[in-house]
N, C-alpha and C positions, 0 to 999 in steps of 0.2 A: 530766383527768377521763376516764372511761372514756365507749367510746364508747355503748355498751346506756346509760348511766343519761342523757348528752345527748340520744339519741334518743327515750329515756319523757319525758325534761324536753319537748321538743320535739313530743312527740305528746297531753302531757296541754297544753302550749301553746294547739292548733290547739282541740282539743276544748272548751277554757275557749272560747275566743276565740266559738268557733261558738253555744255553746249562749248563748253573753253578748249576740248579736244579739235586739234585739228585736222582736216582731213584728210584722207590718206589716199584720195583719187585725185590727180590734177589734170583733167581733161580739154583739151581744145578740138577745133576740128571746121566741118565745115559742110554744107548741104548745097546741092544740085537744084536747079531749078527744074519744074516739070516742065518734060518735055512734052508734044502737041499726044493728045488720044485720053487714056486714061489718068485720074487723077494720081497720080504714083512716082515716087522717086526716090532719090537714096540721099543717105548721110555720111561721111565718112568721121571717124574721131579717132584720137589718139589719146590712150590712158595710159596715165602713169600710177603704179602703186607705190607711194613713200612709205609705206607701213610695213611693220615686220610682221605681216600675217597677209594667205592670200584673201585676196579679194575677187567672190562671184556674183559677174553680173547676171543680173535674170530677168531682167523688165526693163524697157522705156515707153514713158509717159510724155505728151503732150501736153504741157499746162496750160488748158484755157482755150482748147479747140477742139470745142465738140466732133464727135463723129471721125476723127482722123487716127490713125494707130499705127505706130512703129514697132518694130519687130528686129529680131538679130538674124541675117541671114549670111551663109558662105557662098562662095562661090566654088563649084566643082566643075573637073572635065572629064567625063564618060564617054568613052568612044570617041572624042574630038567634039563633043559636044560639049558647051559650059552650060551647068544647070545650078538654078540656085535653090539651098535648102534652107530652109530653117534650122534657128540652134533654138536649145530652152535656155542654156546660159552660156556664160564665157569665164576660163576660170584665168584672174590675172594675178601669177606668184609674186609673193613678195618682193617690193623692187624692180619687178616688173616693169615692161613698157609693151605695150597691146597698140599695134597700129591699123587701123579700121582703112582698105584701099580698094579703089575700083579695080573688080575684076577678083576680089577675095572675099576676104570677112566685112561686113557693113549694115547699114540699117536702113532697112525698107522702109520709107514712108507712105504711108495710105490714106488716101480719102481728102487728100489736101491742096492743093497749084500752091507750089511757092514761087514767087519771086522774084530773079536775080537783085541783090539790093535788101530785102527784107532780112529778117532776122530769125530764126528758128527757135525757139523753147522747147528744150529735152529735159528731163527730169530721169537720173542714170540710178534703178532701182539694183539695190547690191542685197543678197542672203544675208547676211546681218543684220538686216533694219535699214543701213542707212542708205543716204541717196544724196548724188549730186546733181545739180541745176547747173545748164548752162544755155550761151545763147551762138549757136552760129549762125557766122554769114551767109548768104543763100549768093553761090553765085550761076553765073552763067553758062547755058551748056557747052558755050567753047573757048569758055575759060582753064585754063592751065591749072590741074589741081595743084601741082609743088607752091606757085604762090598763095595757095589759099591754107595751108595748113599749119602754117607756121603762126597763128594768129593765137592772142590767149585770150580764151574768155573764162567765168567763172561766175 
């Protein structure tokens, strides 16, 4: 056999092999509509890690909307005051389940008016390279988060 067609055999191999691993974040969740003033709001999700290794989050992306940026922030209370921080990552142990809730851990969105009705594109950047896409529902500001969380996207 020639060697160039062994080593496409061999290289579309690895390629199947990698992209055939399944993933080991299964995320749903859900975003807020902006309310009236500045363009800003939050997201809340829920991760699970299937994988026997942990998993750290460190980025989210916006796909396809220019100029807007999300960010990981908590929520803390100082003196009776709640202030919010930014994280650089979030680490979730294996088996894990990470719940993103108002008034805690969650994700700042910037630079964007969503919605109620629309859809959100996050792209969940992990320290290992990989990343999971999803899409939440943007609901309304006096909508009941419990029903919105339960929803799976992927």
């Amino acid at each position: 056999m020639n060697k160039t067609l062994v080593f496409t055999l061999i290289l579309l191999g690895v390629a199947w092999s990698t992209s055939a691993q399944p993933a080991t974040i299964a995320a749903q969740g859900y975003a807020r509509e902006t309310p009236p003033g500045p363009p800003m709001s939050a997201a809340f999700v829920s991760l699970h890690n299937t994988g026997r290794s942990e998993q750290v989050l460190t980025g989210i992306e916006l796909p396809g909307l220019e100029g807007a940026s999300a960010d990981l922030h908590s929520t803390i209370s100082e003196g009776g005051v709640n202030r919010m921080r930014p994280l650089q990552k979030v680490v979730i142990a294996a088996g894990a389940h990470l719940e993103m809730v108002p008034g805690g851990l969650h994700l700042m969105i910037n630079g964007l008016r969503l919605q109620a009705g629309d859809q959100l594109p996050l792209r969940l950047l992990f320290s290992d390279g990989s990343s999971v896409d999803i899409l939440l529902p943007i609901v309304g500001l006096s909508d009941d988060s419990e029903n919105h969380h339960h929803h799976q996207h992927g």
